[in-house]
VOKOLMAR-88995 format. One line per field, with one value per residue: x, y, z of N, C-alpha, C, CB in turn. Coordinates in steps of 0.02 Angstrom, whole numbers, plus 50000, padded with zeros to 5 digits. Glycine has a CB too. Example, Ala and Ser with C-alpha at 12.3 -4.5 7.8 and 13.67 -1.06 7.14 Angstrom:
n.X <- 50660:50642;
n.Y <- 49716:49888;
n.Z <- 50390:50354;
ca.X <- 50615:50684;
ca.Y <- 49775:49947;
ca.Z <- 50390:50357;
c.X <- 50660:50645;
c.Y <- 49835:50002;
c.Z <- 50390:50394;
cb.X <- 50565:50704;
cb.Y <- 49776:49970;
cb.Z <- 50452:50286;
This chain:
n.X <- 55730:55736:55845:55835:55824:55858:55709:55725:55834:55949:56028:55927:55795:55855:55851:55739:55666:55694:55605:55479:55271:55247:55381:55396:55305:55318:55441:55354:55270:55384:55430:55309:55287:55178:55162:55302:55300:55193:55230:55353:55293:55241:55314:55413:55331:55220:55096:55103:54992:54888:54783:54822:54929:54847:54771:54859:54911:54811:54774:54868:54865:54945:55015:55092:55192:55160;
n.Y <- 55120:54989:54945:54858:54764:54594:54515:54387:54346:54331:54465:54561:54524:54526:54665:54730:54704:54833:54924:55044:55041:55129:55098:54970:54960:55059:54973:54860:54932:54968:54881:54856:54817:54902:55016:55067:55109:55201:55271:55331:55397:55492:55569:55611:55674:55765:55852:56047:56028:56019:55899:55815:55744:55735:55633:55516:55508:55451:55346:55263:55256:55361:55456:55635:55732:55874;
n.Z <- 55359:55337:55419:55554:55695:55677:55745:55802:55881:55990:56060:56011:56091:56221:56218:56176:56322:56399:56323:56344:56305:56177:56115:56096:56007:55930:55870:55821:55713:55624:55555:55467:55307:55230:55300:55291:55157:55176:55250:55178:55046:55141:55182:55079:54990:55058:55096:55156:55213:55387:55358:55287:55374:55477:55426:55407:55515:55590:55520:55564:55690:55778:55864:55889:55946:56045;
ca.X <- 55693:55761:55905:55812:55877:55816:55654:55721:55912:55975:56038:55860:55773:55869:55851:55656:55638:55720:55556:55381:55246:55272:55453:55385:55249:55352:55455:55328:55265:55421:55429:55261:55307:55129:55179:55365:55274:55148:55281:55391:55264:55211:55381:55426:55271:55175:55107:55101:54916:54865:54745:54895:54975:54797:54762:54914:54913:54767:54772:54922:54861:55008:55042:55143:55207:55155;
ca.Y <- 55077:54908:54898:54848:54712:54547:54491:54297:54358:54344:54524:54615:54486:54568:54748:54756:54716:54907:54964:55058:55028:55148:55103:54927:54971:55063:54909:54820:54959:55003:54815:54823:54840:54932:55056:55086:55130:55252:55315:55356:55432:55540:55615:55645:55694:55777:55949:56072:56052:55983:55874:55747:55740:55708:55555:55495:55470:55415:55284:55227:55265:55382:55539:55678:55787:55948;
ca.Z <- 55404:55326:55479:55620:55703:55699:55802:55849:55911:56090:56064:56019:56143:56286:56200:56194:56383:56376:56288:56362:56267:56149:56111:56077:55969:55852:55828:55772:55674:55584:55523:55451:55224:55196:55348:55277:55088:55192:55287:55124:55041:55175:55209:55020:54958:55108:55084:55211:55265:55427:55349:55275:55443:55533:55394:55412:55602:55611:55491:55593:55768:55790:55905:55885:56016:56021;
c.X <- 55714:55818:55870:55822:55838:55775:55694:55807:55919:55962:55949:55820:55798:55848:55771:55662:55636:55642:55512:55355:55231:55319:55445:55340:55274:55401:55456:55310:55307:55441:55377:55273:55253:55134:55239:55341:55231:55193:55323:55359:55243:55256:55421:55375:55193:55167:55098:55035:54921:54832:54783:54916:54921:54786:54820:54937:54849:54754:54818:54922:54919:54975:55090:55161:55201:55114;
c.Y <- 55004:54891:54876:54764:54649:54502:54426:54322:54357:54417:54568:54617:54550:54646:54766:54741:54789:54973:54969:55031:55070:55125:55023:54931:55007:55039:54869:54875:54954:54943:54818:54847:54902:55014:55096:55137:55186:55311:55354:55401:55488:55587:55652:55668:55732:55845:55975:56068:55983:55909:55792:55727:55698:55614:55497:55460:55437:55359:55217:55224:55280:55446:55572:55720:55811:55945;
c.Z <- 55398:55381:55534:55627:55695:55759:55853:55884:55967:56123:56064:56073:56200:56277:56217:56265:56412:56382:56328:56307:56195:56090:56070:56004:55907:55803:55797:55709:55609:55525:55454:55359:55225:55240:55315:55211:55115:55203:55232:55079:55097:55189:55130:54982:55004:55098:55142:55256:55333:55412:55336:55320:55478:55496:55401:55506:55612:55592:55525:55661:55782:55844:55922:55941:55991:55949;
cb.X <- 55620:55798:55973:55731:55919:55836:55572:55723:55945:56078:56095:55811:55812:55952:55874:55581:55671:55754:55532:55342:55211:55281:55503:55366:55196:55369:55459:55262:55261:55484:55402:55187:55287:55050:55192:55421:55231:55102:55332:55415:55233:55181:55450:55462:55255:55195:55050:55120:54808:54830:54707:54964:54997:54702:54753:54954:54919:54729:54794:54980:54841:55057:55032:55132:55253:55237;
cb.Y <- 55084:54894:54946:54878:54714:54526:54453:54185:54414:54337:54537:54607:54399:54565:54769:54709:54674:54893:54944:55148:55012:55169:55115:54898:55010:55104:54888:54775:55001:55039:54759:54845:54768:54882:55017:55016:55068:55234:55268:55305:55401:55518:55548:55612:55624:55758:55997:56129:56040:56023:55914:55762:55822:55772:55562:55562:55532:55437:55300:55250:55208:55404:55550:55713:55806:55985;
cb.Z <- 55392:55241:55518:55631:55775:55678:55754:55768:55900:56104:56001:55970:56147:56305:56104:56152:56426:56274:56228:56367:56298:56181:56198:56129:56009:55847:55828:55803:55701:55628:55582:55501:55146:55202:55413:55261:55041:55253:55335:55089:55018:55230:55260:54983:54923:55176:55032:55197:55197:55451:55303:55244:55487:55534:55314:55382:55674:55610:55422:55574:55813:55713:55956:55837:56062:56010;
């Protein structure tokens, strides 16, 4: 998650106009440190139950397809 491009650049500038809201939203997201540390834990240390998955989105106002 640490490559994402930088916010103030010409280049990104033009790139987000690109984005739904969505597409934007997990830009900022993916930025956010305490998000990246959730996120890392949740993917190496996630057990199979539903219950991890549901806390986990929800804490983050996420939605999964399907």
């Amino acid at each position: 998650m640490s490559n994402a491009p930088d916010w103030n650049s010409l280049q990104f500038i033009e790139f987000i106009f690109c984005f739904d809201r969505s597409g934007f939203a997990f830009e900022f997201l993916r930025r956010n440190i305490e998000y990246q540390k959730d996120y890392s834990e949740f993917v190496n240390y996630q057990n199979s139950s539903a219950t991890s998955k549901v806390a986990f989105s929800d804490k983050w106002g996420l939605v999964f397809p399907g």
